[in-house]
KEVEX-864549 format. One record per residue: residue number from 0; residue in one letter; chain; y, z negated, x of N, C-alpha, C in turn. Coordinates in nm, 2 decimals, padded with zeros to 4 digits. Atoms other than C-alpha are relative to their C-alpha. Layout:
N
  nr rest kette    n_y    n_z    n_x   ca_y   ca_z   ca_x    c_y    c_z    c_x
 NUM    A     A      Y      Z      X      Y      Z      X      Y      Z      X
...
end
This chain:
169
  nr rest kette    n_y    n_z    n_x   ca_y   ca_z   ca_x    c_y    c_z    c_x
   0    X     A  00.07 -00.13 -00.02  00.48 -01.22  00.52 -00.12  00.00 -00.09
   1    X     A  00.09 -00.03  00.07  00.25 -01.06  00.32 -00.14  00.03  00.05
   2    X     A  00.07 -00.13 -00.07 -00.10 -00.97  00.42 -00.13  00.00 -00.08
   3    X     A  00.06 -00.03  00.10 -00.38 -00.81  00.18 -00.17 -00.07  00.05
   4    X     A  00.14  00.05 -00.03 -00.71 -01.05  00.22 -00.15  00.07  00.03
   5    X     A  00.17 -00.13  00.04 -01.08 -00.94  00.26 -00.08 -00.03 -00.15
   6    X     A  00.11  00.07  00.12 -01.26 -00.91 -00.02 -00.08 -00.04 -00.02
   7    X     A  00.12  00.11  00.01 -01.44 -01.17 -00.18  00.03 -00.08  00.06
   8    X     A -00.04  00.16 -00.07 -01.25 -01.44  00.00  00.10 -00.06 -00.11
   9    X     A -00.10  00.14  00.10 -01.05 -01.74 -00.16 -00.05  00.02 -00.10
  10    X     A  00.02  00.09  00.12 -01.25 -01.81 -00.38 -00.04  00.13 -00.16
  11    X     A -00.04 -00.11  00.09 -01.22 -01.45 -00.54 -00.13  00.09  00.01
  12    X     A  00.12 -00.07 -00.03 -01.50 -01.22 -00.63 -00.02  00.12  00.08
  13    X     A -00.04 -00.15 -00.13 -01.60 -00.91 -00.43  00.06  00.12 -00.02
  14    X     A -00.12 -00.06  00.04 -01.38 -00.66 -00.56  00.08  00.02 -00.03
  15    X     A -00.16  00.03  00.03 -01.07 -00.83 -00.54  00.04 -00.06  00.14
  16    X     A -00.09 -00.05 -00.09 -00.85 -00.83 -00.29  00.11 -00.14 -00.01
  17    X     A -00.10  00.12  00.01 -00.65 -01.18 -00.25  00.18  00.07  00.08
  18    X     A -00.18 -00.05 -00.07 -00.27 -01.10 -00.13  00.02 -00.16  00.00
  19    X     A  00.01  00.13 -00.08 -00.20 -01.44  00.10  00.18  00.00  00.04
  20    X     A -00.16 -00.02 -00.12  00.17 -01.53  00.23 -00.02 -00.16  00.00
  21    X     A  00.08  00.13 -00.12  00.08 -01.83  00.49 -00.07 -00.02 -00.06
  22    X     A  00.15  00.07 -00.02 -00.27 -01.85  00.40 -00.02 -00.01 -00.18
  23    X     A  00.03  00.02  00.15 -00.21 -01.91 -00.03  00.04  00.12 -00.06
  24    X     A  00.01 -00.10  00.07 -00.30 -01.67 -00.27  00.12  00.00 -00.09
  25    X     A -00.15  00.01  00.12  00.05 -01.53 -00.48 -00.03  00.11 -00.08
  26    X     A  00.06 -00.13  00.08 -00.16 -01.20 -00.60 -00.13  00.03  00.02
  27    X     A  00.18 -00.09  00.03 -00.49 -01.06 -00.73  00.04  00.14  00.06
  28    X     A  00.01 -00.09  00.03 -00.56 -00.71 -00.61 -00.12  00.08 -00.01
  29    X     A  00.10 -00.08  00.03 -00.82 -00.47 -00.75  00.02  00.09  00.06
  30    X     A -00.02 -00.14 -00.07 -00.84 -00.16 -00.56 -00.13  00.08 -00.04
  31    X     A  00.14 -00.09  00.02 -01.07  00.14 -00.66 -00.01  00.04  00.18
  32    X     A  00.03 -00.05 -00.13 -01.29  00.24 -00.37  00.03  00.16 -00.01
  33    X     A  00.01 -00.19  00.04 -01.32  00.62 -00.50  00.16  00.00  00.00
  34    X     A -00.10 -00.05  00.08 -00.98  00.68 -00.67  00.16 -00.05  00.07
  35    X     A -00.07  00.12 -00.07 -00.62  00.56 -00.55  00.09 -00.06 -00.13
  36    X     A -00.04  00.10  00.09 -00.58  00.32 -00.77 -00.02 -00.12  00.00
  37    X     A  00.00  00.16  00.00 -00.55 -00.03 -00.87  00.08 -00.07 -00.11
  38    X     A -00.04  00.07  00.05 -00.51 -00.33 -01.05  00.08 -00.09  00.04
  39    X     A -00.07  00.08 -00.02 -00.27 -00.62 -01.00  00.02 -00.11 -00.02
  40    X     A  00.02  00.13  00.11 -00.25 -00.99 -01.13  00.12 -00.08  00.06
  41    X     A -00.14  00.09 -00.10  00.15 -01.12 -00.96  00.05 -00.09 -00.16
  42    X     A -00.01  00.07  00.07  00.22 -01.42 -01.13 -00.12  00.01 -00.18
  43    X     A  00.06  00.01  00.13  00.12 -01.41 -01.51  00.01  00.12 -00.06
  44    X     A -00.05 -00.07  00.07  00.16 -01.03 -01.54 -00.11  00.15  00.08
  45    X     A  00.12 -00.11 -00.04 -00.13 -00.72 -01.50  00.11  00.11  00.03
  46    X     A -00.08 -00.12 -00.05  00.03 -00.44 -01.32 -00.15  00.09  00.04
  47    X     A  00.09 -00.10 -00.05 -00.14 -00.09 -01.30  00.09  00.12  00.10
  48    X     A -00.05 -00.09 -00.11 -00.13  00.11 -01.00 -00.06  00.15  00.01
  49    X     A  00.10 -00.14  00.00 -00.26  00.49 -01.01  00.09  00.13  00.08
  50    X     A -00.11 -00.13 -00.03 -00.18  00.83 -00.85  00.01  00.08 -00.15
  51    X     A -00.05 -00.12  00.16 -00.01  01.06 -01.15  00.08  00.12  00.06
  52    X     A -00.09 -00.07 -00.08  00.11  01.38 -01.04  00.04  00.04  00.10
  53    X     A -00.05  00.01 -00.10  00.12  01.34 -00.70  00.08 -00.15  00.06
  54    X     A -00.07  00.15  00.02  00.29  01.01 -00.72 -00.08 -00.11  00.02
  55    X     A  00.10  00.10  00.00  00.16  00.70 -00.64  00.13 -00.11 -00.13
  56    X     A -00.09  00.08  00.13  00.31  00.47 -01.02 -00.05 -00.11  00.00
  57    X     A  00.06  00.14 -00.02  00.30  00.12 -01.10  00.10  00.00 -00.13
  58    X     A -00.05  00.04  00.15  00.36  00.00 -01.51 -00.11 -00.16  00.03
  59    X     A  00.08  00.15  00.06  00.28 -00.34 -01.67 -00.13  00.11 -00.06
  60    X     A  00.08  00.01  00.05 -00.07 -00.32 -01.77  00.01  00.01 -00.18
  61    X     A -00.07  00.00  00.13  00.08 -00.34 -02.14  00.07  00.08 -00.05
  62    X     A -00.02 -00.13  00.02  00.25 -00.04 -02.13 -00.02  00.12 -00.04
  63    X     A  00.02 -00.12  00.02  00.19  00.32 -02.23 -00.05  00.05  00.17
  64    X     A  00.05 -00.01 -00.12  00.05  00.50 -01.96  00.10  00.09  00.06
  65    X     A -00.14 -00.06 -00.03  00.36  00.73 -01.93  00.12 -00.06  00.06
  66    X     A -00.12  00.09 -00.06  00.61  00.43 -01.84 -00.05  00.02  00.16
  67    X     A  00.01  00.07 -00.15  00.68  00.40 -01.45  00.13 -00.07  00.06
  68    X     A -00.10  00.08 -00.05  00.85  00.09 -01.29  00.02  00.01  00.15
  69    X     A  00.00  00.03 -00.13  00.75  00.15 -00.98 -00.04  00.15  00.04
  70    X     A  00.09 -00.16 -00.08  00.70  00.52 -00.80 -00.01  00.02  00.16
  71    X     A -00.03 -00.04 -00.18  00.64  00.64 -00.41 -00.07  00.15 -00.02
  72    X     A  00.00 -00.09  00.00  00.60  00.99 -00.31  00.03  00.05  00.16
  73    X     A  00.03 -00.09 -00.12  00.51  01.18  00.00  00.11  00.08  00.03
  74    X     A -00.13 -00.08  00.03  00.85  01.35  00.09 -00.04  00.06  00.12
  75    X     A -00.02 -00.10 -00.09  00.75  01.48  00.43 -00.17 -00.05  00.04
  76    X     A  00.14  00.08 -00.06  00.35  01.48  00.53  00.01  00.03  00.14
  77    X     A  00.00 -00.02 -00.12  00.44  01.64  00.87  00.06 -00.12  00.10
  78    X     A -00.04  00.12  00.00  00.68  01.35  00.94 -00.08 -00.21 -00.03
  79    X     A  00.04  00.13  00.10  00.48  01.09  00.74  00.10 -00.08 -00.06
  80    X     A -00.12  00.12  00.08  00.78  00.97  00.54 -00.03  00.02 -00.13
  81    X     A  00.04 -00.01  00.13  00.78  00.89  00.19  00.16 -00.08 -00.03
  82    X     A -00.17  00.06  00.04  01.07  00.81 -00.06 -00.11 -00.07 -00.14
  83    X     A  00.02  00.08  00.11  01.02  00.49 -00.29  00.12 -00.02 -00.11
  84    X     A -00.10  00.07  00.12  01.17  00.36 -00.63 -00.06 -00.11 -00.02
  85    X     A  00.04  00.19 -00.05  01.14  00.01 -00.65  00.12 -00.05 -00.13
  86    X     A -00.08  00.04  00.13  01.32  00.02 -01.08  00.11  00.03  00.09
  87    X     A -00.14 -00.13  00.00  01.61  00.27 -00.98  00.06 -00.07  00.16
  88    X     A  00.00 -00.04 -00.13  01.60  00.14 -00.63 -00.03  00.06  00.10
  89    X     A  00.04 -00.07 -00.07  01.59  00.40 -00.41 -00.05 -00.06  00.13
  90    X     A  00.06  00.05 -00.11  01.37  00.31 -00.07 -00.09  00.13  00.11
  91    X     A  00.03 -00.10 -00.10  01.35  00.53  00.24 -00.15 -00.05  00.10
  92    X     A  00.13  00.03 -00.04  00.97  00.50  00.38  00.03  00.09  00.15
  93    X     A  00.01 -00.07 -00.12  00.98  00.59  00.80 -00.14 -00.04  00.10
  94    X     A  00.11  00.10 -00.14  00.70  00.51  01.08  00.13 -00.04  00.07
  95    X     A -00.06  00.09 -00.11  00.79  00.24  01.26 -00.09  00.00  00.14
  96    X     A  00.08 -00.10 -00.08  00.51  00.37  01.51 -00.12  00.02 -00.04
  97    X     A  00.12 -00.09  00.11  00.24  00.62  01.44 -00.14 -00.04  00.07
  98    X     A  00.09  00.10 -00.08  00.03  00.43  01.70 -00.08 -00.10 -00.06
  99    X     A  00.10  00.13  00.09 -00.04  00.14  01.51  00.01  00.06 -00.15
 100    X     A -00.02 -00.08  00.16  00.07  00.35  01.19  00.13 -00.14 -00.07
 101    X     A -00.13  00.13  00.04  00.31  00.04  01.10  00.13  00.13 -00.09
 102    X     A -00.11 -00.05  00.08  00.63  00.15  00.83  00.13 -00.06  00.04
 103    X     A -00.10  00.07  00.00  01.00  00.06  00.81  00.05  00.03 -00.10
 104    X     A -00.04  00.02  00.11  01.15  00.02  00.47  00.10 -00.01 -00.02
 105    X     A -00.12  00.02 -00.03  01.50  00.12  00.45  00.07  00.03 -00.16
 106    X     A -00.09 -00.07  00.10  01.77  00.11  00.19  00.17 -00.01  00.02
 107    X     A -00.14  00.00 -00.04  02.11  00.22  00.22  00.01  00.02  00.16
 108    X     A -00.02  00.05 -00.20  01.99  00.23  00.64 -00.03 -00.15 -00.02
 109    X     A  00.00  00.13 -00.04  01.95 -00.13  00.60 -00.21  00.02  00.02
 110    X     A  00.13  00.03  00.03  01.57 -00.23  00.66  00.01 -00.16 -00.09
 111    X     A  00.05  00.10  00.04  01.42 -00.45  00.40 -00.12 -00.06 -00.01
 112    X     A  00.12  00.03 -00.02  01.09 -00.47  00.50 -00.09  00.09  00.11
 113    X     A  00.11 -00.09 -00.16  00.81 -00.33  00.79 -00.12 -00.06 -00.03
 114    X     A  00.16  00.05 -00.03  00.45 -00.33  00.75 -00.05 -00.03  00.11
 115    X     A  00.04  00.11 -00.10  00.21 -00.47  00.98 -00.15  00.06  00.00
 116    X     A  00.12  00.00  00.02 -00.19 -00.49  01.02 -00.01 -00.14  00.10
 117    X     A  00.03  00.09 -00.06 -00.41 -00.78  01.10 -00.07 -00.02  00.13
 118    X     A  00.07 -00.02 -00.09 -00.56 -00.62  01.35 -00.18 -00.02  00.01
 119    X     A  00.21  00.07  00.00 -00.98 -00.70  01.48 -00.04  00.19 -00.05
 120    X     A  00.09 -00.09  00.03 -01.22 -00.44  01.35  00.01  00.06 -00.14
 121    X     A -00.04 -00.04  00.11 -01.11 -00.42  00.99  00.11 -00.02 -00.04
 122    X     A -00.12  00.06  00.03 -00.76 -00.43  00.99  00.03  00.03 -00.14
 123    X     A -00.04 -00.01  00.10 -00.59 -00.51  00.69  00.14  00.03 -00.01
 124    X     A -00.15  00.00  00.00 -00.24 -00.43  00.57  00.10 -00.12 -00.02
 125    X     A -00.09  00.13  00.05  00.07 -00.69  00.60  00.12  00.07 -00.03
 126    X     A -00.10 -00.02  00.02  00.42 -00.67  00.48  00.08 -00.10  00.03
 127    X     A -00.11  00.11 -00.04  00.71 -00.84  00.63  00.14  00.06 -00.08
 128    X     A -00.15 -00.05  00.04  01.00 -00.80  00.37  00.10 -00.14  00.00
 129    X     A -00.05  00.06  00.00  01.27 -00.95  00.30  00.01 -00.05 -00.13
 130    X     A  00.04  00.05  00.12  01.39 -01.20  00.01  00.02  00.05 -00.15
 131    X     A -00.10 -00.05  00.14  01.58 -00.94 -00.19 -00.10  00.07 -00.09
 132    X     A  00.11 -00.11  00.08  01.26 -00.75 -00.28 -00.09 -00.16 -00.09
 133    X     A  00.05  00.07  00.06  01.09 -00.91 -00.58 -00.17  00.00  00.04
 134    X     A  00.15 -00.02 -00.04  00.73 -01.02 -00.55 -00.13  00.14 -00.02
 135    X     A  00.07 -00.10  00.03  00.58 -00.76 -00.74  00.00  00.15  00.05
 136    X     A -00.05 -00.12 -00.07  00.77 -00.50 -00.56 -00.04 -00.04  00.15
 137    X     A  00.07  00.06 -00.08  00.62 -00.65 -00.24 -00.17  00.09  00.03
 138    X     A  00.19 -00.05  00.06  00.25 -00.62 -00.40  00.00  00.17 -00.02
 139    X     A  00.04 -00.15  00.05  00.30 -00.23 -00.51  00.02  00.03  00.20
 140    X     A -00.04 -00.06 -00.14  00.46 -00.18 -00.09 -00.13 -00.03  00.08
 141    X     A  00.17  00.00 -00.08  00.12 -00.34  00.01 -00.07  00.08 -00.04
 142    X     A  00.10 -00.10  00.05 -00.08 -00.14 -00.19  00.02  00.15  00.10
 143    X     A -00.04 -00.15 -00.06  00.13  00.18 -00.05 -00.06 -00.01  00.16
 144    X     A  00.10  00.03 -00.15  00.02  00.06  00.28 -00.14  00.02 -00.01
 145    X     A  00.13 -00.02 -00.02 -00.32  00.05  00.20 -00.03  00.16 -00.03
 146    X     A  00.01 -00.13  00.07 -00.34  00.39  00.01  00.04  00.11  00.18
 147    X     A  00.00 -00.04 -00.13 -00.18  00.50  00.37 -00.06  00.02  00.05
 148    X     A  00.13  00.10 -00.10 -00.44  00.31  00.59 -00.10  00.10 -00.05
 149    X     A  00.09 -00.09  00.03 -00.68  00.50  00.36  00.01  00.14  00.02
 150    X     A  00.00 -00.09 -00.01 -00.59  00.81  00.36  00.02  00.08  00.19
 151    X     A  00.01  00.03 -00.16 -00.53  00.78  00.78 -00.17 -00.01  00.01
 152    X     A  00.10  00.04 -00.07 -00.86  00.68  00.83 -00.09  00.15 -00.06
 153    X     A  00.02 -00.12  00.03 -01.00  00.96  00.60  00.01  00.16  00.09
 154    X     A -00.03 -00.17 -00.13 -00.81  01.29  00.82 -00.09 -00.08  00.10
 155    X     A  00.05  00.04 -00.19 -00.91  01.08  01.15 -00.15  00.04 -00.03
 156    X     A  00.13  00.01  00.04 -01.30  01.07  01.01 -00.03  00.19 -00.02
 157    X     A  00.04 -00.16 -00.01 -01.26  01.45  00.91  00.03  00.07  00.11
 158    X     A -00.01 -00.06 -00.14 -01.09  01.54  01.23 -00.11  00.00  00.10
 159    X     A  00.11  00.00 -00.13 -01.37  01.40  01.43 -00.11  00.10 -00.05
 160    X     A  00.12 -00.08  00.03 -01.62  01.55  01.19 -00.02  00.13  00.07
 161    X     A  00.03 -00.16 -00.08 -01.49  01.88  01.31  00.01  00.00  00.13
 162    X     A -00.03  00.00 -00.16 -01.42  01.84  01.64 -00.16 -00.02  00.09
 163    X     A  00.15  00.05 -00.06 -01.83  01.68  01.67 -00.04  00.15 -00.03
 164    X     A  00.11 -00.11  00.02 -01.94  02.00  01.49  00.07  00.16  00.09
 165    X     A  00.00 -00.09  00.00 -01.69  02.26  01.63 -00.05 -00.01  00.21
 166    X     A  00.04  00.03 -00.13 -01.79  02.11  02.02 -00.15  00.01 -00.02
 167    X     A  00.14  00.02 -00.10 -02.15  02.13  01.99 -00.06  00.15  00.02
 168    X     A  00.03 -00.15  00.03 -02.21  02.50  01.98 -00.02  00.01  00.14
end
């Protein structure tokens, strides 16, 4: 299992983001606070993560900024489903419940992976896949979780905003 560290732990500076599976680091991740984006460092190879379009993309670092190996995309926001490519693998995004916000990662109907959190007061994102997905396609599914998590916590924060200001009247 995957699950995205706190920043500034292992050893890593404060705006990086350790990715842990049992406890040792197998990925850097940079994450913009503002923007939804990010950097990557899996194995010996810089992956960039950005929204383009609507799209959340993922290229090598070395790339053109036009290549994408990796895309996800919002297919239903009423639902909260999203449809992934994972290099011309198609990957069906569902809540696994909207309670804890948790995913399930289907392809063909099969599941090959289900997010997670670590729970406590700042939960973080985990990924439980399986072995067929490569690491780096792993690393972009955590990211999509976080980019979620964020944007979740965001509505909740503006929901209450209005609900404090449309209740005090």
């Amino acid at each position: 299992m995957l699950e995205l560290g706190k920043a500034g732990s292992a050893g890593y500076p404060k705006g990086e983001l350790p990715v842990l599976r049992d406890g040792s680091v197998v990925a850097v991740l940079r994450a913009s606070h503002w923007k939804e984006a990010a950097t990557a460092v899996v194995g010996d190879r810089e992956w960039v993560f950005v929204k383009r379009k609507g799209e959340l993309t993922a290229r090598w670092a070395t790339e053109p900024e036009g290549v994408v190996r990796l895309r996800a995309r919002q297919s239903s926001f009423w639902k909260g489903t999203w449809s992934v490519d994972l290099e011309g693998k198609p990957v069906e995004v569902q809540n696994a419940s909207m309670w804890k916000g948790t995913h399930r990662y289907l392809v063909g109907g099969q599941q090959i992976a289900e997010s997670g959190s670590t729970g406590g007061w700042s939960p973080r994102p985990t990924l439980d896949a399986d072995g067929s997905l490569p690491l780096h396609q792993q690393v972009f599914l955590l990211w999509l979780e976080l980019v979620i998590s964020r944007r979740n916590a965001a509505a909740a924060a503006g929901g209450a905003s209005v609900a404090v200001i449309g209740g005090s009247s």
